[in-house]
N, C-alpha and C positions, 0 to 999 in steps of 0.2 A: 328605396323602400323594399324590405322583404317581402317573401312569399310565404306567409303562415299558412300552415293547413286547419281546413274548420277545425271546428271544435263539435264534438257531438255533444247533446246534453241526454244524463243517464238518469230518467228517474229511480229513486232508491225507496220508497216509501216513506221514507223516517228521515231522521234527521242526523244521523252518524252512521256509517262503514266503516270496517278493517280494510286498508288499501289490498290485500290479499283478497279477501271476499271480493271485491270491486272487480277485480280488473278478470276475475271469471265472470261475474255477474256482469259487464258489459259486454265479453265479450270478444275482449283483448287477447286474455292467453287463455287456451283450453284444461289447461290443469291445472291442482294445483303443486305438482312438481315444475311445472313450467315456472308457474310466477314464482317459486321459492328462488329457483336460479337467476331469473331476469333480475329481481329485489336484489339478490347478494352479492349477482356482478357488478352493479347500479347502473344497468340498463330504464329504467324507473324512476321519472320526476314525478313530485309532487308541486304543483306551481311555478313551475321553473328550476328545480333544487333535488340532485340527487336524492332519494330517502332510501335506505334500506333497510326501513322496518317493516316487516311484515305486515304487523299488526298496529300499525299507527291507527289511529282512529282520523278518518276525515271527514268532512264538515263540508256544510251544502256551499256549493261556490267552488270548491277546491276542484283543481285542472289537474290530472293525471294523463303522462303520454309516456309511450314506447314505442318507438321504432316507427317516427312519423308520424301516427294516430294520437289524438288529442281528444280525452272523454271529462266531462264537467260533470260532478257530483249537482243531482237537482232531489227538491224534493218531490 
């Protein structure tokens, strides 16, 4: 059995974010020059799966993590 790290849940109000917006709005990376470089080195899962769109739009449920920390899109 592995050892998964929680998962936070991040309410959003609504019901869609830009994974760039997100991952300031939880909390993860303090700017947004940071998250442009974590995104394009693909330090940055979406669900399990590299993304390196900035601007992907994600959806309630969706599991974002970097560097150990794991944050769940809630409404």
């Amino acid at each position: 059995m592995t050892n998964q790290p929680p998962i936070d849940d991040i309410p959003i109000g609504g019901d869609s974010i830009r994974l760039g917006q997100f991952l300031k709005f939880a909390g993860v990376l303090d700017s947004g020059g940071d998250v442009k470089e974590a995104i394009i080195d693909g330090f940055v899962t979406v669900n399990g799966e590299v993304d390196r769109r900035r601007g992907r739009q994600l959806q309630l449920g969706d599991v974002v993590s970097f560097e150990g920390r794991s944050v769940r899109v809630r409404p």
